[in-house]
mmCIF file of the N, C-alpha and C atoms, coordinates in Angstrom:
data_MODEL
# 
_entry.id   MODEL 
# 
loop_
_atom_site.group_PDB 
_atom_site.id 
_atom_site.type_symbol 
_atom_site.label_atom_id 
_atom_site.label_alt_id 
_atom_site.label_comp_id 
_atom_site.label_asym_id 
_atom_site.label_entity_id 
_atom_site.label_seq_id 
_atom_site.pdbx_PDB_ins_code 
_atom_site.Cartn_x 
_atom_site.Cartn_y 
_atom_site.Cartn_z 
_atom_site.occupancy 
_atom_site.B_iso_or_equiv 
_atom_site.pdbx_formal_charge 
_atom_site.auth_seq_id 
_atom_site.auth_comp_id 
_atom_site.auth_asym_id 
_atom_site.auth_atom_id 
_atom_site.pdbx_PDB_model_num 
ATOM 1   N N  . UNK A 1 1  ? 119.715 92.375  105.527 1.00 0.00 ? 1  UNK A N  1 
ATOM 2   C CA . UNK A 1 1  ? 118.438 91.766  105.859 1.00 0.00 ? 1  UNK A CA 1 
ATOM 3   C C  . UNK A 1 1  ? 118.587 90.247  105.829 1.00 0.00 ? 1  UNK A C  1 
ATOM 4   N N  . UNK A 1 2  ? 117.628 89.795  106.426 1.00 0.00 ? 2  UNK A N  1 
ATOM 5   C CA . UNK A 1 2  ? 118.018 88.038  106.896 1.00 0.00 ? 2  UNK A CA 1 
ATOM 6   C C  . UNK A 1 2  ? 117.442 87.307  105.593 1.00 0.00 ? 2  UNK A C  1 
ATOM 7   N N  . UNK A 1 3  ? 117.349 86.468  104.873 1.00 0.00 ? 3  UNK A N  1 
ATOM 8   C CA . UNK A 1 3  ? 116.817 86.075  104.038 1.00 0.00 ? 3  UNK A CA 1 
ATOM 9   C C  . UNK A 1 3  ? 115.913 85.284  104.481 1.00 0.00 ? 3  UNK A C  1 
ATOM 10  N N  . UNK A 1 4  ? 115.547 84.617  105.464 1.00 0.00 ? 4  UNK A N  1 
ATOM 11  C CA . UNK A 1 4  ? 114.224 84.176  106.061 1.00 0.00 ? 4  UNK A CA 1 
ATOM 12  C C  . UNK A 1 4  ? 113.466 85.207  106.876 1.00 0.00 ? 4  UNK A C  1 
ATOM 13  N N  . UNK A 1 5  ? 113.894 86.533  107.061 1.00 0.00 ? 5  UNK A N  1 
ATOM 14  C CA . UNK A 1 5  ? 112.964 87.825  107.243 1.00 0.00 ? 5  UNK A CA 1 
ATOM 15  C C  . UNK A 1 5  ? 111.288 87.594  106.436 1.00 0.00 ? 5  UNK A C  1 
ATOM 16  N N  . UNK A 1 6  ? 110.341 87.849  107.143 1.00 0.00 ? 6  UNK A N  1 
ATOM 17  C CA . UNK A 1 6  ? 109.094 87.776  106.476 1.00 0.00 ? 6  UNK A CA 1 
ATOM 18  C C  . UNK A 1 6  ? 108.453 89.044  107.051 1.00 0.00 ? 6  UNK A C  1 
ATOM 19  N N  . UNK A 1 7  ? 107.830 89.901  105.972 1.00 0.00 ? 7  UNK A N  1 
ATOM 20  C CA . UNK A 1 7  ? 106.827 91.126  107.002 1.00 0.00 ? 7  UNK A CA 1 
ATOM 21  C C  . UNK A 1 7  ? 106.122 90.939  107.674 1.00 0.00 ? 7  UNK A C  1 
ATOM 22  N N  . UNK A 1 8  ? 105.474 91.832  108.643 1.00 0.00 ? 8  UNK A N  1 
ATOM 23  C CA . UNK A 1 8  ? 104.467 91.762  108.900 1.00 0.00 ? 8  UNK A CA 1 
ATOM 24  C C  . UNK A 1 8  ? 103.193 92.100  107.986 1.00 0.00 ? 8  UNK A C  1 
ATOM 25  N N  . UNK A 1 9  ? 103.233 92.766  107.510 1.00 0.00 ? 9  UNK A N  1 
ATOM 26  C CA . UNK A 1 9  ? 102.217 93.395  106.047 1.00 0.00 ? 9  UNK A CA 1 
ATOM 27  C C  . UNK A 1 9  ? 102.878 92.787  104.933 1.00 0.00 ? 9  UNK A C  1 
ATOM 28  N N  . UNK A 1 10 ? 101.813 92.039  103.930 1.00 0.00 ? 10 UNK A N  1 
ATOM 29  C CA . UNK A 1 10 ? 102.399 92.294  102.412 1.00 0.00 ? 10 UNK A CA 1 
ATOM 30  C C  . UNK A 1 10 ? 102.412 93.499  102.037 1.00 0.00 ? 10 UNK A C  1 
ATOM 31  N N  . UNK A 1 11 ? 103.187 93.872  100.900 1.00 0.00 ? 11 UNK A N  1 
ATOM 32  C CA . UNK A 1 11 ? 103.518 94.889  99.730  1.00 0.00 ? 11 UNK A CA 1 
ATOM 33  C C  . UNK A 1 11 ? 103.292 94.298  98.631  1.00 0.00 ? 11 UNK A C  1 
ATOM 34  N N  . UNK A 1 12 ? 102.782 95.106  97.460  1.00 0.00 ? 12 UNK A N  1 
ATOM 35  C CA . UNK A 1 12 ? 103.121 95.670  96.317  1.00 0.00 ? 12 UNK A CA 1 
ATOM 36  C C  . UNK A 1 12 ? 104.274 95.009  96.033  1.00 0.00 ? 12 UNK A C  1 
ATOM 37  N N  . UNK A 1 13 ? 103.955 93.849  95.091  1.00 0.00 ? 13 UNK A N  1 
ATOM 38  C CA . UNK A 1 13 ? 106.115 93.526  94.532  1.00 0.00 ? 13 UNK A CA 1 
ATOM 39  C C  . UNK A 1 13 ? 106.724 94.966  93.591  1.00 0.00 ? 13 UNK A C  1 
ATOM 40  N N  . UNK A 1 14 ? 105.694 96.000  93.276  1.00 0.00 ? 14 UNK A N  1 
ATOM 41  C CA . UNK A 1 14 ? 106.757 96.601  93.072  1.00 0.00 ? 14 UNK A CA 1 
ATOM 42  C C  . UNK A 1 14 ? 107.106 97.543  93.983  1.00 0.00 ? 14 UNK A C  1 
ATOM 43  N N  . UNK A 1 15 ? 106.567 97.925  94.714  1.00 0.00 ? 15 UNK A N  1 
ATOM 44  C CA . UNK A 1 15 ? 107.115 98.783  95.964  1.00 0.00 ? 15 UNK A CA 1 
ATOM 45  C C  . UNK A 1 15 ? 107.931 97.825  96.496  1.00 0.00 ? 15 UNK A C  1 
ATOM 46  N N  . UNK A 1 16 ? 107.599 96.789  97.209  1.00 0.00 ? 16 UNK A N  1 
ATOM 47  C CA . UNK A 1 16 ? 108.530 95.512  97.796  1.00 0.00 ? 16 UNK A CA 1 
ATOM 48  C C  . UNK A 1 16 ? 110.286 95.615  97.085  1.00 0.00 ? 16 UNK A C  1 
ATOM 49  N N  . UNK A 1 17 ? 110.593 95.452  96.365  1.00 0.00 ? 17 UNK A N  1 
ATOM 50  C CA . UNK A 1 17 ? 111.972 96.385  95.409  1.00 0.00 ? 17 UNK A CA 1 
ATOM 51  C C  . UNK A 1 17 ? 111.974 97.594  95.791  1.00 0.00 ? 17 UNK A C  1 
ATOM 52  N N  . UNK A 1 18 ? 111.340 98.998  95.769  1.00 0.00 ? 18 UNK A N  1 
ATOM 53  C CA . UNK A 1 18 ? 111.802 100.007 96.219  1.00 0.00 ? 18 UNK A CA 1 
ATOM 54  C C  . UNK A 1 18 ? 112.036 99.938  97.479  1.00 0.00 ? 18 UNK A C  1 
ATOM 55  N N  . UNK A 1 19 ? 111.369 99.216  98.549  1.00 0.00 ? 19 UNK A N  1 
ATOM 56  C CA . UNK A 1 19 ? 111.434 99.212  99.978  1.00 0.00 ? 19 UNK A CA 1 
ATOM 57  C C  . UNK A 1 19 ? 112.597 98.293  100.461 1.00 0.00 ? 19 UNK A C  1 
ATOM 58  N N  . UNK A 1 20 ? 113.348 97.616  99.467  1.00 0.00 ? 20 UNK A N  1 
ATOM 59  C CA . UNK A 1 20 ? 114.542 96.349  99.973  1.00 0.00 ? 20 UNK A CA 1 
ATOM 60  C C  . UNK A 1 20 ? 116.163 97.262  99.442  1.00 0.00 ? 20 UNK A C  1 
ATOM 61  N N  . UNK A 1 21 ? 115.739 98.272  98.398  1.00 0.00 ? 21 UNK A N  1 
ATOM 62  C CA . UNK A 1 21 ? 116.649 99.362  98.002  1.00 0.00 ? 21 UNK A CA 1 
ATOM 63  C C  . UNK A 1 21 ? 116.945 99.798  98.591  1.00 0.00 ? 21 UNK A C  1 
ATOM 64  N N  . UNK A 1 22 ? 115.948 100.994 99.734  1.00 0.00 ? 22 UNK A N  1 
ATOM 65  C CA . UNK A 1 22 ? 116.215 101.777 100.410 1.00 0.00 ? 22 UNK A CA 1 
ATOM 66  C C  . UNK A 1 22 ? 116.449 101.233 101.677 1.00 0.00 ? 22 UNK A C  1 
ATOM 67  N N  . UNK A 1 23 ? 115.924 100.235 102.230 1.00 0.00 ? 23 UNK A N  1 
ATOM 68  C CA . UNK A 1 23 ? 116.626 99.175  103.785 1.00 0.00 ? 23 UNK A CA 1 
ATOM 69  C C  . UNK A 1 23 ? 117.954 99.633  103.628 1.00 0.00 ? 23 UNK A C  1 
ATOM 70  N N  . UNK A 1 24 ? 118.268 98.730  102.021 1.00 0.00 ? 24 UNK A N  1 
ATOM 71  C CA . UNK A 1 24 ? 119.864 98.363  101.900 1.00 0.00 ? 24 UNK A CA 1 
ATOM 72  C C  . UNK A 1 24 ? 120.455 99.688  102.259 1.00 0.00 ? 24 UNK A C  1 
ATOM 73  N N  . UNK A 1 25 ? 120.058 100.830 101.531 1.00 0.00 ? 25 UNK A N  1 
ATOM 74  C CA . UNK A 1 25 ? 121.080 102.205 101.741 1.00 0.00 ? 25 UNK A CA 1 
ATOM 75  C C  . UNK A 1 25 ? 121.056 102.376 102.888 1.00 0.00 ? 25 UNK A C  1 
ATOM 76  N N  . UNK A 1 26 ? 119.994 102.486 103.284 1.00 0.00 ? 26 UNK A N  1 
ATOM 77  C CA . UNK A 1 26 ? 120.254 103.031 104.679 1.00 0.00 ? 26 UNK A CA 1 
ATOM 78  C C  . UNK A 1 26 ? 121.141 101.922 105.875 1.00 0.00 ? 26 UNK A C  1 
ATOM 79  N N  . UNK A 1 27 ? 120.800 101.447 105.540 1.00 0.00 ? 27 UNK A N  1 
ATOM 80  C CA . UNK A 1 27 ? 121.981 100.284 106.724 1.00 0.00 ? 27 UNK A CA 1 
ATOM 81  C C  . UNK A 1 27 ? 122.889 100.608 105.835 1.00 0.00 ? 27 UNK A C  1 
ATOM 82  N N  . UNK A 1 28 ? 123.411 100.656 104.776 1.00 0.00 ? 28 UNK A N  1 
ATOM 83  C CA . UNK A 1 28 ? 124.801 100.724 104.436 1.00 0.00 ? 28 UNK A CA 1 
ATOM 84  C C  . UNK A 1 28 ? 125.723 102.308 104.885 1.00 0.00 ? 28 UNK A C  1 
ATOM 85  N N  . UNK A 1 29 ? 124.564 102.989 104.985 1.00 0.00 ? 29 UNK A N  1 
ATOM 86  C CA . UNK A 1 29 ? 125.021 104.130 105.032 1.00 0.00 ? 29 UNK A CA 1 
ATOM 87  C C  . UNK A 1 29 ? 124.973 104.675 106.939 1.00 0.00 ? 29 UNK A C  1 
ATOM 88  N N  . UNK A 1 30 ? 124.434 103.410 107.498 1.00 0.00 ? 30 UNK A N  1 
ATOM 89  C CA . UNK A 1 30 ? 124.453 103.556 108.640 1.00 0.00 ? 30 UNK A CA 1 
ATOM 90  C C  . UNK A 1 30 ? 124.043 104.121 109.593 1.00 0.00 ? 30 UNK A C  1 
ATOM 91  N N  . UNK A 1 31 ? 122.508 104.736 108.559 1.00 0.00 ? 31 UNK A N  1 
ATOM 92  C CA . UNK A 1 31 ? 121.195 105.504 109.757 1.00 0.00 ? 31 UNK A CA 1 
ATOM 93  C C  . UNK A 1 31 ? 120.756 104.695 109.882 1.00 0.00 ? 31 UNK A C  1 
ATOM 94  N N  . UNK A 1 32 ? 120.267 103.266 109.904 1.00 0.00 ? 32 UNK A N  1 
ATOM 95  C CA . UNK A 1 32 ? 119.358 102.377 111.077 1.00 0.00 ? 32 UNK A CA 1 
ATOM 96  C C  . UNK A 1 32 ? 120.575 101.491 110.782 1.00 0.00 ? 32 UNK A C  1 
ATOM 97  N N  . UNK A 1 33 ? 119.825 100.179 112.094 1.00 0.00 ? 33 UNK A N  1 
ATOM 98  C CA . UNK A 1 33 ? 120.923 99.161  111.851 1.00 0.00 ? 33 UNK A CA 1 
ATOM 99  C C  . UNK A 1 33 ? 119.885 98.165  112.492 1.00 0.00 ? 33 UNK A C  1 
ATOM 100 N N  . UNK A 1 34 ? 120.197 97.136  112.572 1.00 0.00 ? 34 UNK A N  1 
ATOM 101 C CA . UNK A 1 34 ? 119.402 95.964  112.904 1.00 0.00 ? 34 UNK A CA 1 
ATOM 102 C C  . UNK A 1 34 ? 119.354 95.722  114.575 1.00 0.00 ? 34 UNK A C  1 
ATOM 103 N N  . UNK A 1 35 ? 118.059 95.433  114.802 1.00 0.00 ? 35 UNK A N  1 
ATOM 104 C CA . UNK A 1 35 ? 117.517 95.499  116.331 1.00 0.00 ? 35 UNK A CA 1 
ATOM 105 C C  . UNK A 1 35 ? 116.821 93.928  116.213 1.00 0.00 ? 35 UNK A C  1 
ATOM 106 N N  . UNK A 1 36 ? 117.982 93.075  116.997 1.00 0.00 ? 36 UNK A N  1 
ATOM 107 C CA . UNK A 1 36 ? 117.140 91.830  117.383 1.00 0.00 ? 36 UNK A CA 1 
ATOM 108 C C  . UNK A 1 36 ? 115.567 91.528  118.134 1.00 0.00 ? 36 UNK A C  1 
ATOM 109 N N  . UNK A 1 37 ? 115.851 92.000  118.961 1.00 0.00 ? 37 UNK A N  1 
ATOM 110 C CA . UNK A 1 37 ? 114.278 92.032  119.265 1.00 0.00 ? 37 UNK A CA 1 
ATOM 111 C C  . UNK A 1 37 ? 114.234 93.435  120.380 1.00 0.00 ? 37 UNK A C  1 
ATOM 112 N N  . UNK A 1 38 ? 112.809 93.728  120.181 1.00 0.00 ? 38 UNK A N  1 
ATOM 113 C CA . UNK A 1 38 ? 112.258 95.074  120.640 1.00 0.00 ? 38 UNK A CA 1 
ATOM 114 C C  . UNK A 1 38 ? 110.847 94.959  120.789 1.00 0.00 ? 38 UNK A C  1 
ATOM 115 N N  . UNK A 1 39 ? 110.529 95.955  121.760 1.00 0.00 ? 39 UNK A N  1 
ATOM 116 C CA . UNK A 1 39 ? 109.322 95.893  121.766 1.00 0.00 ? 39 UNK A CA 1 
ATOM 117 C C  . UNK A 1 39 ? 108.128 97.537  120.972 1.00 0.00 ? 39 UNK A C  1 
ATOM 118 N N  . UNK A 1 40 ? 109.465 98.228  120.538 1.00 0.00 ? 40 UNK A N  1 
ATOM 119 C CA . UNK A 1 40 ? 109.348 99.498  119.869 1.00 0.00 ? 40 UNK A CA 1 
ATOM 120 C C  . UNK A 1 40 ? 109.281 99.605  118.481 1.00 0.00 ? 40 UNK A C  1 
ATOM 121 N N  . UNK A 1 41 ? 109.765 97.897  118.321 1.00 0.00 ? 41 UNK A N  1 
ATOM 122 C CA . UNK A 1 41 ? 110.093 97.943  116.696 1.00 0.00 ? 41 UNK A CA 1 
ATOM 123 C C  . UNK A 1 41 ? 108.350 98.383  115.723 1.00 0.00 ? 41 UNK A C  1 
ATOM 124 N N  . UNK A 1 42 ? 108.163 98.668  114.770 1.00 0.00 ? 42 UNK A N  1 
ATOM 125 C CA . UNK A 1 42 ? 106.879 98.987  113.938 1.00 0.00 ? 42 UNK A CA 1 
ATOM 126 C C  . UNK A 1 42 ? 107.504 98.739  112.794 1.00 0.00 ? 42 UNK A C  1 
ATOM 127 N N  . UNK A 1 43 ? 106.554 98.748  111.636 1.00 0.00 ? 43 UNK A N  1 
ATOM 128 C CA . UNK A 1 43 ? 106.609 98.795  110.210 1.00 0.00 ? 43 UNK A CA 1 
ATOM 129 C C  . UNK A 1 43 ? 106.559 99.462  110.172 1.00 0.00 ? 43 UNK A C  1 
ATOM 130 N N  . UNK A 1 44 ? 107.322 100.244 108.737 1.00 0.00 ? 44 UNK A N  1 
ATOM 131 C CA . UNK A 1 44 ? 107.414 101.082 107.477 1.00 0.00 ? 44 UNK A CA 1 
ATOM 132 C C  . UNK A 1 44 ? 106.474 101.740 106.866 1.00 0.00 ? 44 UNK A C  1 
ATOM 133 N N  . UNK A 1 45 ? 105.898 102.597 106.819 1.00 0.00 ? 45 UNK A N  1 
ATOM 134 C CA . UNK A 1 45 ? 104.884 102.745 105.214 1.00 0.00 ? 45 UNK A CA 1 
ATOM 135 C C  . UNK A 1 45 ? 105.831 104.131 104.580 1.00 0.00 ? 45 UNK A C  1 
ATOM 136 N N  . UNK A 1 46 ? 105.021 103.379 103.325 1.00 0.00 ? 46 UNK A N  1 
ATOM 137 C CA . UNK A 1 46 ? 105.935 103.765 101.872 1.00 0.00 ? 46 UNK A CA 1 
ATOM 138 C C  . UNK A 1 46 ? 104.980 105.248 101.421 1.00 0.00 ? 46 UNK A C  1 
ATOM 139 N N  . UNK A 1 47 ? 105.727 106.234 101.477 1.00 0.00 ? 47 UNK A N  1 
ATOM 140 C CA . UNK A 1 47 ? 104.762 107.436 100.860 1.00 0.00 ? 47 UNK A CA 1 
ATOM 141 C C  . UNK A 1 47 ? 105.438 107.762 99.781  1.00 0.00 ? 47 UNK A C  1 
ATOM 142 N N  . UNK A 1 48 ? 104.984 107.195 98.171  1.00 0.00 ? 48 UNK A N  1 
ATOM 143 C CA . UNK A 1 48 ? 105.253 108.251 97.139  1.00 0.00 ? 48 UNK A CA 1 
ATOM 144 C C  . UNK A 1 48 ? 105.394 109.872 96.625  1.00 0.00 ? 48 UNK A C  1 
ATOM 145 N N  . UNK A 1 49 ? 106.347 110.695 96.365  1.00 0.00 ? 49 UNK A N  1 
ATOM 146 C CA . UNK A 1 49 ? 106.692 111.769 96.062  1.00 0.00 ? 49 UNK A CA 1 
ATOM 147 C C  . UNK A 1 49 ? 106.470 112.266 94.845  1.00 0.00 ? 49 UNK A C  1 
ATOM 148 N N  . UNK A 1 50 ? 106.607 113.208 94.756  1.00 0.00 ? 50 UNK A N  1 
ATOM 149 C CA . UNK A 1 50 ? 106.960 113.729 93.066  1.00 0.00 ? 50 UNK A CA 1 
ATOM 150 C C  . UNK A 1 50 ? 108.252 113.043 92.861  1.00 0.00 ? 50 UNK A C  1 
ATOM 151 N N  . UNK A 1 51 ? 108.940 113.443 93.531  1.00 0.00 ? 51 UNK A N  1 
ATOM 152 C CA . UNK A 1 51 ? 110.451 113.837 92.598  1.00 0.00 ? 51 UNK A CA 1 
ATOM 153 C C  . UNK A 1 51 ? 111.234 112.237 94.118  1.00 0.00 ? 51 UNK A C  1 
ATOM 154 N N  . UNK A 1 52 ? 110.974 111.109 93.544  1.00 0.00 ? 52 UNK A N  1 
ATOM 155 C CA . UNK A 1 52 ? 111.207 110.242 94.753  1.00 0.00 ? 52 UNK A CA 1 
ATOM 156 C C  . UNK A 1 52 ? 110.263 109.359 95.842  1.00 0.00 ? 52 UNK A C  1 
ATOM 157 N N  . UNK A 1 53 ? 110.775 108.643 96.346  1.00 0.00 ? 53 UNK A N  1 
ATOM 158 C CA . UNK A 1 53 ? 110.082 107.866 97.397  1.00 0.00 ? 53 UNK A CA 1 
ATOM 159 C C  . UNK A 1 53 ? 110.691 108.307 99.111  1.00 0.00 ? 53 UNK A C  1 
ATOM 160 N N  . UNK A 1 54 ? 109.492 108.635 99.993  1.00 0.00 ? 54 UNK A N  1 
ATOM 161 C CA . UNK A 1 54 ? 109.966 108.877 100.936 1.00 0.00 ? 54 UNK A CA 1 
ATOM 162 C C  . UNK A 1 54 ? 109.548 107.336 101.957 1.00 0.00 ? 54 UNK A C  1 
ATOM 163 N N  . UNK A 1 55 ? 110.201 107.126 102.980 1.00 0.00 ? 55 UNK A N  1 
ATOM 164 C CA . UNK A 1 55 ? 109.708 105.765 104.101 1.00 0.00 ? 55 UNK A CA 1 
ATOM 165 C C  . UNK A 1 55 ? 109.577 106.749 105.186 1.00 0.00 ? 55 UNK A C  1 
ATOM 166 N N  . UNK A 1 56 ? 108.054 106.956 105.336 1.00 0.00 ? 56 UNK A N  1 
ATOM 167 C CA . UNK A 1 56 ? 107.657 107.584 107.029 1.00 0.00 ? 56 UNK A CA 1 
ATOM 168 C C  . UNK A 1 56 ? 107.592 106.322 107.854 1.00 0.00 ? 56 UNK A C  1 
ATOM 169 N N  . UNK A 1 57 ? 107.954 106.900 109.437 1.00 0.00 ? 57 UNK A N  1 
ATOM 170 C CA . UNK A 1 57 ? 107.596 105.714 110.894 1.00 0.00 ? 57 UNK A CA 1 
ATOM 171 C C  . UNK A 1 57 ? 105.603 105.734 110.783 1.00 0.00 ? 57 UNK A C  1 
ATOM 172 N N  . UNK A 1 58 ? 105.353 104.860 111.137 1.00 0.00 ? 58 UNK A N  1 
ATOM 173 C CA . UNK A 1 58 ? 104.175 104.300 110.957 1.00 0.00 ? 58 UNK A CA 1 
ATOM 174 C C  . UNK A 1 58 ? 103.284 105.466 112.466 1.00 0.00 ? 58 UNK A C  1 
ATOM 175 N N  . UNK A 1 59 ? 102.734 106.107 112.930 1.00 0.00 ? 59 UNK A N  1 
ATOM 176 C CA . UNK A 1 59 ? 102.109 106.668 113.802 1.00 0.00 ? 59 UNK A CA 1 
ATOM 177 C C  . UNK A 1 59 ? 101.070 105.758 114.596 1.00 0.00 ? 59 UNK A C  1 
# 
């Protein structure tokens, strides 16, 4: 992630940490990857679990 990256939505600083965790894995692990510009791109929302945090595509 870029370090001058800014959201579009604030977060929760503590979700904001769970949501910069799971970016990281997943680009590390190489299911998303970074898209300079798009016109498809959307935000994130964060749905809490029992057992975990899931990130659904925004509808």
């Amino acid at each position: 992630m870029e370090e001058e990256a800014r959201p579009t939505r604030r977060l929760n600083l503590t979700i904001l940490d769970v949501v910069k965790k799971e970016v990281t894995k997943l680009l590390a692990s190489r299911i998303i990857y970074p898209i300079s510009n798009s016109n498809w791109i959307s935000p994130v929302q964060l749905v809490p679990k029992k057992f975990g945090v899931t990130v659904a595509k925004n509808r």
